[in-house]
C-alpha positions as CSV (number, residue, x, y, z in Angstrom):
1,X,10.7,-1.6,15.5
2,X,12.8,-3.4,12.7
3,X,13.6,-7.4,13.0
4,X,16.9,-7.4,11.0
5,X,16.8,-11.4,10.9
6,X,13.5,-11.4,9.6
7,X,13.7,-7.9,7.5
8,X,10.6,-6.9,9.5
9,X,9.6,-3.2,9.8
10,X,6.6,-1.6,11.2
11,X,4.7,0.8,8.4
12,X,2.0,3.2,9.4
13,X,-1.5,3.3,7.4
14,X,-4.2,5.6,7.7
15,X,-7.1,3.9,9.1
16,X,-9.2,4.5,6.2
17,X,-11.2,1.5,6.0
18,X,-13.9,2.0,3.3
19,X,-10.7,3.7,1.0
20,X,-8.2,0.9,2.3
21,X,-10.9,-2.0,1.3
22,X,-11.2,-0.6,-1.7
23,X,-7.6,-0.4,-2.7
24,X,-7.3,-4.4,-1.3
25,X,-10.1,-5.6,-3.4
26,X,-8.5,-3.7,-6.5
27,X,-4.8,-4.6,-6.2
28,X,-5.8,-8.2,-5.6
29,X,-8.2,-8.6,-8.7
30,X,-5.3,-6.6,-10.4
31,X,-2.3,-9.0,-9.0
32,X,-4.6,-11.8,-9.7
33,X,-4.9,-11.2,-12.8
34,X,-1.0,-10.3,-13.6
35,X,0.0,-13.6,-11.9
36,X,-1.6,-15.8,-14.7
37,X,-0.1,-13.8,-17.3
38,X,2.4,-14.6,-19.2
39,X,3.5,-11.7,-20.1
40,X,3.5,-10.2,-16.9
41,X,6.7,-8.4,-16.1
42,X,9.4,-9.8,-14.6
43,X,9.2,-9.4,-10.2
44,X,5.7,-10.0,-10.7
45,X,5.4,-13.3,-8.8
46,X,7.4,-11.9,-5.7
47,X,5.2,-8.9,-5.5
48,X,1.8,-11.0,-5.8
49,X,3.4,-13.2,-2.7
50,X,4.9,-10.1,-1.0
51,X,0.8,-8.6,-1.0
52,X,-1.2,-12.0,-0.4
53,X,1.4,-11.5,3.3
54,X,0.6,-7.9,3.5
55,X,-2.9,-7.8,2.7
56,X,-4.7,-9.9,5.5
57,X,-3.0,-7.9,8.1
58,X,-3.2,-4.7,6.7
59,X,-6.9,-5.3,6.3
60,X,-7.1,-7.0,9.8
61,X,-5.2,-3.9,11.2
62,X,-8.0,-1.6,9.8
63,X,-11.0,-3.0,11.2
64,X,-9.7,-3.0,14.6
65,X,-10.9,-0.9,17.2
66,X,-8.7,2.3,17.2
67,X,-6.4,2.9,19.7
68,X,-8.4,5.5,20.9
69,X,-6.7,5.8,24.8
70,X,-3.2,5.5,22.6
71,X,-1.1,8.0,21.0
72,X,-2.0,7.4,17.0
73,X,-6.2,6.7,16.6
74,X,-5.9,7.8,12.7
75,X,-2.9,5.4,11.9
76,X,-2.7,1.5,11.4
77,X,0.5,0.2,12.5
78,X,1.7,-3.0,10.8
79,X,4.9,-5.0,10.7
80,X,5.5,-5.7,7.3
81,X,8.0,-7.9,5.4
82,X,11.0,-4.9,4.2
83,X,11.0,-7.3,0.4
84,X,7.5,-7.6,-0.1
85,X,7.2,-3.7,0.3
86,X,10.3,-3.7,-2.1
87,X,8.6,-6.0,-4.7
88,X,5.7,-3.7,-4.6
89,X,7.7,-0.8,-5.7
90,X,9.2,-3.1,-8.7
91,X,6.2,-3.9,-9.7
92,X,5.0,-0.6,-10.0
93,X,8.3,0.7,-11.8
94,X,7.5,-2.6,-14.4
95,X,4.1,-1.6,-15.0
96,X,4.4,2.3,-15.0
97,X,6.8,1.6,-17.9
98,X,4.2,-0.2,-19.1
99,X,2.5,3.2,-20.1
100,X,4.9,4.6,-21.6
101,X,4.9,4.7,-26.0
102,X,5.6,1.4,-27.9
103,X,5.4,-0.8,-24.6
104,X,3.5,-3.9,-24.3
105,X,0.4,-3.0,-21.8
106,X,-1.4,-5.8,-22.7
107,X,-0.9,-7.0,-19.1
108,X,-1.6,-3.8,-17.4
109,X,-4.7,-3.3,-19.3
110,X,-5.7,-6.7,-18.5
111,X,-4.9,-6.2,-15.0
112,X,-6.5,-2.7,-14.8
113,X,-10.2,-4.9,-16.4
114,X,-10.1,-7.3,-13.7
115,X,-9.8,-4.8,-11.4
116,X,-12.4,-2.1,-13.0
117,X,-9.9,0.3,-13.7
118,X,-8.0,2.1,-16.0
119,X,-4.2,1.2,-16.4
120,X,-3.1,4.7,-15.3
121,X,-5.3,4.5,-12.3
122,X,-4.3,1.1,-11.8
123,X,-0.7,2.3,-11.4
124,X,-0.8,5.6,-9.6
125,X,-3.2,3.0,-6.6
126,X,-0.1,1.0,-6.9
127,X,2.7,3.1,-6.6
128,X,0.8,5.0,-3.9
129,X,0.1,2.1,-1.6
130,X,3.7,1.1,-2.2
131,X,4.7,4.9,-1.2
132,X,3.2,4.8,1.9
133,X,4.1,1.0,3.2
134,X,7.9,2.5,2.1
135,X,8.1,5.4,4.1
136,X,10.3,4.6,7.0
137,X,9.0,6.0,10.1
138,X,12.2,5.8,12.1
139,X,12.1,6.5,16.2
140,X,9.2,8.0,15.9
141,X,6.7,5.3,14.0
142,X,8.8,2.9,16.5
143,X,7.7,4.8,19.7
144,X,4.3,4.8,18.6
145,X,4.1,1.5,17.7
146,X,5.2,0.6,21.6
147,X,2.8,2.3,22.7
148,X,-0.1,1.4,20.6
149,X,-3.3,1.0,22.9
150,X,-1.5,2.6,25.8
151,X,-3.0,6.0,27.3
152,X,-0.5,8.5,27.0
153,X,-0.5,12.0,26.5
154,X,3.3,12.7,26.4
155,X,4.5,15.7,24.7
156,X,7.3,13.3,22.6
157,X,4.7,10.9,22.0
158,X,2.0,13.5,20.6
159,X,5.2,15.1,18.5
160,X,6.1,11.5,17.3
161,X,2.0,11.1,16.2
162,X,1.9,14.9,14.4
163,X,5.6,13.7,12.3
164,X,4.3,10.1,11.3
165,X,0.7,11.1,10.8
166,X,1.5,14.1,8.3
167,X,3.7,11.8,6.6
168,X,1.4,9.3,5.8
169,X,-1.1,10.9,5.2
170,X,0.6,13.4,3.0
171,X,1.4,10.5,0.9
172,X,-1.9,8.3,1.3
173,X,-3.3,11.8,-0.6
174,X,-0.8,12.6,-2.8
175,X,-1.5,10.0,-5.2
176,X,-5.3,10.0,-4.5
177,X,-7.0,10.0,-7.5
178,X,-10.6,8.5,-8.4
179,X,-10.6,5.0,-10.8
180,X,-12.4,6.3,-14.2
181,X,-14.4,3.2,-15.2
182,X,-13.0,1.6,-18.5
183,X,-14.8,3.0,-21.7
184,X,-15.4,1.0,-24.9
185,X,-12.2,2.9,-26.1
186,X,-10.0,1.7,-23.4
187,X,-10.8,-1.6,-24.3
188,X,-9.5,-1.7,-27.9
């Protein structure tokens, strides 16, 4: 389901909602953090308003009940805003080339302290969420999310689950990885 007026598309998540809390509490301390920075990079205010309208229904969609008659009880699926996910991805371009030799990371280091990370880590979460909110889900994530909360055991609709669930989850583990907590050397 896409609304081309409003650039509107429906994402899947894994409902994950210890891991997915997790992830929301760190990106916001991290986004936080880079929207009072001035040297944050550029695209940095759109993504900070782009999560602030992704986050509370993302968050809300997790601690739902499942839609355990319907066809997807493992996946989340939200409408998000197609720029917000877009300003995501900058964001995490900006401050992955932030890592890179001879860049400022003063404000992905900051960020990656408010959010009681490492920069790396702080990135790869980034990139990641952005990953899986940008995988488009085409007829099938669009069939699914129709029939959210219906009870249906259809043989399109349980192929349509089996595509968009090892999808997303695919990339929800992909970039996976556990936050190191920041060392006296990581601050210097």
């Amino acid at each position: 389901m896409t609304g081309a007026a409003t650039g509107t598309v429906v994402r899947a998540v894994p409902r994950d909602p210890g891991a997915w809390d997790l992830t929301d509490r760190r990106l916001g301390c991290a986004l936080g953090s880079l929207a009072r920075d001035v040297d944050a990079p550029a695209g940095t205010a759109a993504a900070v308003r782009g999560w602030r309208r992704m986050a509370g229904p993302l968050r809300a969609a997790q601690h739902r009940p499942g839609y355990g008659p319907g066809p997807c009880p493992d996946l989340c699926l939200v409408p998000v805003g197609s720029a917000d996910v877009a300003a995501l991805g900058l964001l995490a371009a900006a401050l992955g080339a932030r890592t890179l030799p001879g860049a400022d990371g003063g404000p992905l280091r900051r960020a990656a302290a408010a959010a009681g990370t490492t920069a790396p880590a702080l990135v790869l979460e980034l990139a990641r969420v952005h990953g899986v909110l940008d995988l488009d889900l085409g007829a099938d994530g669009e069939l699914l999310y129709a029939l959210a909360g219906v009870r249906t055991t259809g043989t399109a609709t349980a192929a349509a689950h089996e595509a968009v669930a090892a999808r997303v989850g695919a990339m929800w583990a992909a970039g996976r990885a556990p936050h190191p907590t920041r060392t006296a050397d990581d601050r210097g």
